[in-house]
N, C-alpha and C positions, 0 to 999 in steps of 0.2 A: 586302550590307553593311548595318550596322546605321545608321539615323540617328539624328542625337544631338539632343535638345531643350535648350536654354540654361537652365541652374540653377546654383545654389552652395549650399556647404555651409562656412557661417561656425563657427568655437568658438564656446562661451558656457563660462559659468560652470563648474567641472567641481563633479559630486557632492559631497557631505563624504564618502559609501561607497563603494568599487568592488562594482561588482553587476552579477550576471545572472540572466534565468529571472526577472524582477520582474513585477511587473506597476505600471501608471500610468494615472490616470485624471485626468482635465479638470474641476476641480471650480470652483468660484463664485470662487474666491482665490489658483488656479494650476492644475498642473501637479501632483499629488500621488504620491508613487513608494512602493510596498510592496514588501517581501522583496526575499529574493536578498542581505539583510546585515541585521544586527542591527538601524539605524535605519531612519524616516519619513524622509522629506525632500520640502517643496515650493517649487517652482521660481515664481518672480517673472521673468514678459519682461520686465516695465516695469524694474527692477535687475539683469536676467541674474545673478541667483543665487540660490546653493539655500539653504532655512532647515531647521534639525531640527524637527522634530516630533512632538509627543507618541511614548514607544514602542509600538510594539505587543505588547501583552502577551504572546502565545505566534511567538517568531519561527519564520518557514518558507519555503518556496519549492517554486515549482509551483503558487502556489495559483490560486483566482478571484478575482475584484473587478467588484462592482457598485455603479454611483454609482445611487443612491435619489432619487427626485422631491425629496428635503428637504434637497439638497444633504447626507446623510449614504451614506460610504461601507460596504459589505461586503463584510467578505473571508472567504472562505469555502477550507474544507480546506486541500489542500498537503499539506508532507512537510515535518518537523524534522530533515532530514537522515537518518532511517532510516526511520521510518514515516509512512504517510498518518492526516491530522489530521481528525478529527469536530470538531472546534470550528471558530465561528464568531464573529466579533466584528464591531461597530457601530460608527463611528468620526464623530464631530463634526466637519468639517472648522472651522468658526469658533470652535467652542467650544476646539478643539484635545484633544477628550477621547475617550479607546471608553470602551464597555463590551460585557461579551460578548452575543451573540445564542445563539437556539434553538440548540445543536446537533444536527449533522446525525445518520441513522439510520444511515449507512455510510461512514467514513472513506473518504477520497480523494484521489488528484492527478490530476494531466493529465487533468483532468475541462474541462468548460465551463459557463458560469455566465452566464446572458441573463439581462436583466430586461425583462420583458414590460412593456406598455402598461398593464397596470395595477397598477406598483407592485411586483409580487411576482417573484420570480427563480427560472427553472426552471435546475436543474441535473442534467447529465446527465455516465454514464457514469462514465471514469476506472480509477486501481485504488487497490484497500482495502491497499496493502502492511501488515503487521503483521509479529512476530516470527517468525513461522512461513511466511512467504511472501505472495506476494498474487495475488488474482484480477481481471481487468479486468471491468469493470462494467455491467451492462445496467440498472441500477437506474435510478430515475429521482427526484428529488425538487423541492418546489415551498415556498420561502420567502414565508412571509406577514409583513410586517412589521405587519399589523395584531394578530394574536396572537404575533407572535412564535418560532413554532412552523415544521417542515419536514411537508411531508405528502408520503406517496410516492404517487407517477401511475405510469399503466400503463406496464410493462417495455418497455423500445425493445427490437426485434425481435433486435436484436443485441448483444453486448458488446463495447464500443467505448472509445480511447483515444486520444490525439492526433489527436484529432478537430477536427468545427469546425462552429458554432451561431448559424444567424443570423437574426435577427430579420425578417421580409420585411415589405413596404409592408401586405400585409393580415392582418399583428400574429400569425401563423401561424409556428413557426418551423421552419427548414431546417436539417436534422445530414444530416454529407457525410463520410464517409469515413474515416479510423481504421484503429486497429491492432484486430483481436479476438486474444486468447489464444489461444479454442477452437480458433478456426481455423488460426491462427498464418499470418496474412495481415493484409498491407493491404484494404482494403476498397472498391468503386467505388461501394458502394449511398448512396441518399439515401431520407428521411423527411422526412416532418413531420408536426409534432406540431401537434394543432387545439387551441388553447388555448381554445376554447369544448366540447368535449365531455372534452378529456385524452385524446383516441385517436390514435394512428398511423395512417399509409398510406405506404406504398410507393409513390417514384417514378420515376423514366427513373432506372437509375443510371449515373455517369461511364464516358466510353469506356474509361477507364483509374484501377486501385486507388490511391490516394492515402491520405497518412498525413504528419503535421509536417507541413502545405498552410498556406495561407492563405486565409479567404472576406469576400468583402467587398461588404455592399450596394450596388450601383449608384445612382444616382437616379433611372435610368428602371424598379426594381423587379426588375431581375435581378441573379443574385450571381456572382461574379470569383472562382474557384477558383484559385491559384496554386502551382506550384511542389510542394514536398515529395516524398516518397519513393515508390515502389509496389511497392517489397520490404520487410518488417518490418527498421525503422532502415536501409535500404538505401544506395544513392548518391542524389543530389538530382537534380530533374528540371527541364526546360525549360518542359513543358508547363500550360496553362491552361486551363480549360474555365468558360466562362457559362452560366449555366444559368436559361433562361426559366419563373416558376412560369406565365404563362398559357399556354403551348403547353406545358409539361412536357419541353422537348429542350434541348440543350447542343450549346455552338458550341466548337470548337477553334481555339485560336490558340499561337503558339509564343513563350516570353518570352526575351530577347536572351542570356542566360546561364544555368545550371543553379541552384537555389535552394533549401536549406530550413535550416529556424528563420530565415526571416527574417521582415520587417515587412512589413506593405499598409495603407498608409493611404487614405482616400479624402480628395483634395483639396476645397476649394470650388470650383475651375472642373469637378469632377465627377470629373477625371481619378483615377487609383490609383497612387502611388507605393509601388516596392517595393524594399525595400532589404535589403543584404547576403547571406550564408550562410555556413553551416557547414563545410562540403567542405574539408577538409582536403588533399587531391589538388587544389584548383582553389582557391588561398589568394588569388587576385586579383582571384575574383569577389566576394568578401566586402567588397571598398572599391565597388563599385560600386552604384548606383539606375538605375533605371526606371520610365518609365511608361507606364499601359494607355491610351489614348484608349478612352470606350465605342464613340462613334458609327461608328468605322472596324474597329474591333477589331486596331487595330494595336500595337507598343511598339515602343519608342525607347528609346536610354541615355539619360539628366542625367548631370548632374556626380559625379563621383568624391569620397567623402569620402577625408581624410589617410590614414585604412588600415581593415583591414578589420573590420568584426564580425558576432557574430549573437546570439541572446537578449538583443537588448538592447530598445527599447520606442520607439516613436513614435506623437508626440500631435500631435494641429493642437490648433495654436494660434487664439488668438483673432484674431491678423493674419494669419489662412490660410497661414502658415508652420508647418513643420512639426519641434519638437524630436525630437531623438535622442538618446536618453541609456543610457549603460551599455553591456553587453553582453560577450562574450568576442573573443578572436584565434581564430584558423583554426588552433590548433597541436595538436602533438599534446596537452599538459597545460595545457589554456586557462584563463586567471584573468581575473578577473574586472576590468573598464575603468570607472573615474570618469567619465570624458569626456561632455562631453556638445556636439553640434553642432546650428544653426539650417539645417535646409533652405528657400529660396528658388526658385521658379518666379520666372524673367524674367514682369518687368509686362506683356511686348509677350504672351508667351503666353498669359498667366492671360487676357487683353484677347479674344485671337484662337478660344478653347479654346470647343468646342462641347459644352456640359453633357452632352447627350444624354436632353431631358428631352421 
């Protein structure tokens, strides 16, 4: 039987747009939300409401988003509803202004988009859809915001899409698993990319092919693989894998419900909240959350939001609270949800909760 950890999940303010497939980033003056609908909006905790914001000139969805040392956002590729986007834009968050940046060498979505330790954001994978079809992507590219320009880095071994890119504690990053074309497979293999030479290497890859997962830095420097499929767009899975960069092995643990396109946030007391899914067959696991303890490798349910969603986006906040906003229903012809809800960890737990540091 599963045990339950004490949380809630309060309303706030709903969107001005219904959205999903956005993306939101943590900026100096809120809570900032792109695509997935024609406006900006950024969310105020201190007034639980959302304000418009400048537009962004070419609308899209699927794209990336990287918050920049200068507290200026980039959002990069996506999809105009038919094809994947080469353009890239700059955006002011104080000034409330973009302008466009470098465009990229190879249109893209369901790509990934890190911004490393110094400034500049490596982008990987995705597919080039066009008129004529599209190919998922081995390509590799590296955003300088000092010239302004993309340079392409050496081919990841594979061509990879709904993937997942994460930055590890010694600034090296981890890509984990994906759909390839070629292969017409989910994928188990992991890499990393040595952001001091731009070379690959091959490592332990996952016991099992994952694809729509979630990865999430730990604070003791390992990462939380969660959920998603292991057949191309398949059924959603239980299973989670941590994966140690200093011994190079991955630990299995099993999460309370089946999951993908949902969220993993990492809390301040350390822990990882994971919330919703997609699963259509399983519509009442989409109202539910969870969380990972590192130090035990155990989960547990939280609280139940009002109903279910998934592609929708969660941020910590600055009071280690964590917004939810958007996303769709579990149905068959899913649209898209305004809403947006405050997660709360009880203070006795955040109190009791062993970082794992």
């Amino acid at each position: 039987m599963n045990t339950t950890v004490a949380g809630e999940f309060k309303s706030t303010g709903s969107m001005l747009e219904p959205r999903y497939g956005h993306c939101a980033v943590t900026t100096g003056l809120g809570v900032l939300v792109i695509a997935g609908a024609s406006g900006v909006e950024l969310y105020n905790q201190g007034l639980g409401e959302w304000s418009a914001r400048a537009l962004l000139p070419v609308a899209r969805h699927t794209c990336g988003v990287a918050l920049l040392p200068s507290d200026v956002v980039l959002v990069v590729g996506g999809s105009n509803a038919s094809y994947a986007l080469s353009d890239a834009q700059l955006y002011d968050v104080s000034a409330d202004r973009w302008r466009g940046a470098g465009r990229l060498q190879t249109p893209r979505l369901s790509h990934t988009t890190t911004v490393l330790d110094s400034g500049r954001v490596l982008v990987i994978g995705g597919n080039n859809l066009g008129p004529s079809g599209g190919q998922v992507q081995d390509s590799v590219e590296l955003y300088d915001p000092l010239d302004d320009l993309w340079h392409l880095q050496r081919w990841l071994p594979v061509d990879v899409m709904n993937h997942t890119a994460t930055l590890l504690a010694d600034t090296n990053v981890l890509v984990v698993g994906g759909f390839s074309g070629r292969q017409n497979v989910a994928l188990s293999s992991a890499f990393i990319y040595h952001v001091s030479t731009g070379q690959w290497s091959q490592v332990q890859p996952m016991p099992m092919p994952l694809m729509q997962h979630t990865a999430t830095l730990l604070a003791d420097g390992r990462v939380l693989v969660a959920g998603g499929s292991n057949t191309p767009f398949g059924p959603a899975q239980s299973c989670a894998y941590t994966y140690d960069p200093k011994s190079d092995s991955w630990e299995t643990s099993v999460m309370c419900v089946t999951r993908k396109n949902h969220s993993a946030t990492r809390l301040a007391t350390g822990q990882v909240l994971v919330i919703g899914d997609s699963a259509i067959s399983t519509p009442e696991n989409a109202r539910t959350a969870e969380l990972y303890e590192p130090c035990s490798g155990q989960w547990a349910l939280t609280a139940q939001m009002p109903y279910g969603r998934f592609g929708h986006s969660a941020s910590c906040l600055p009071s280690g609270e964590v917004l939810v906003a958007g996303g769709a229903r579990p149905v068959s012809h899913p649209a898209p949800v305004s809403s947006a809800q405050i997660y709360t960890l009880t203070q006795a737990d955040c109190e009791g909760a062993d970082l794992g540091r």
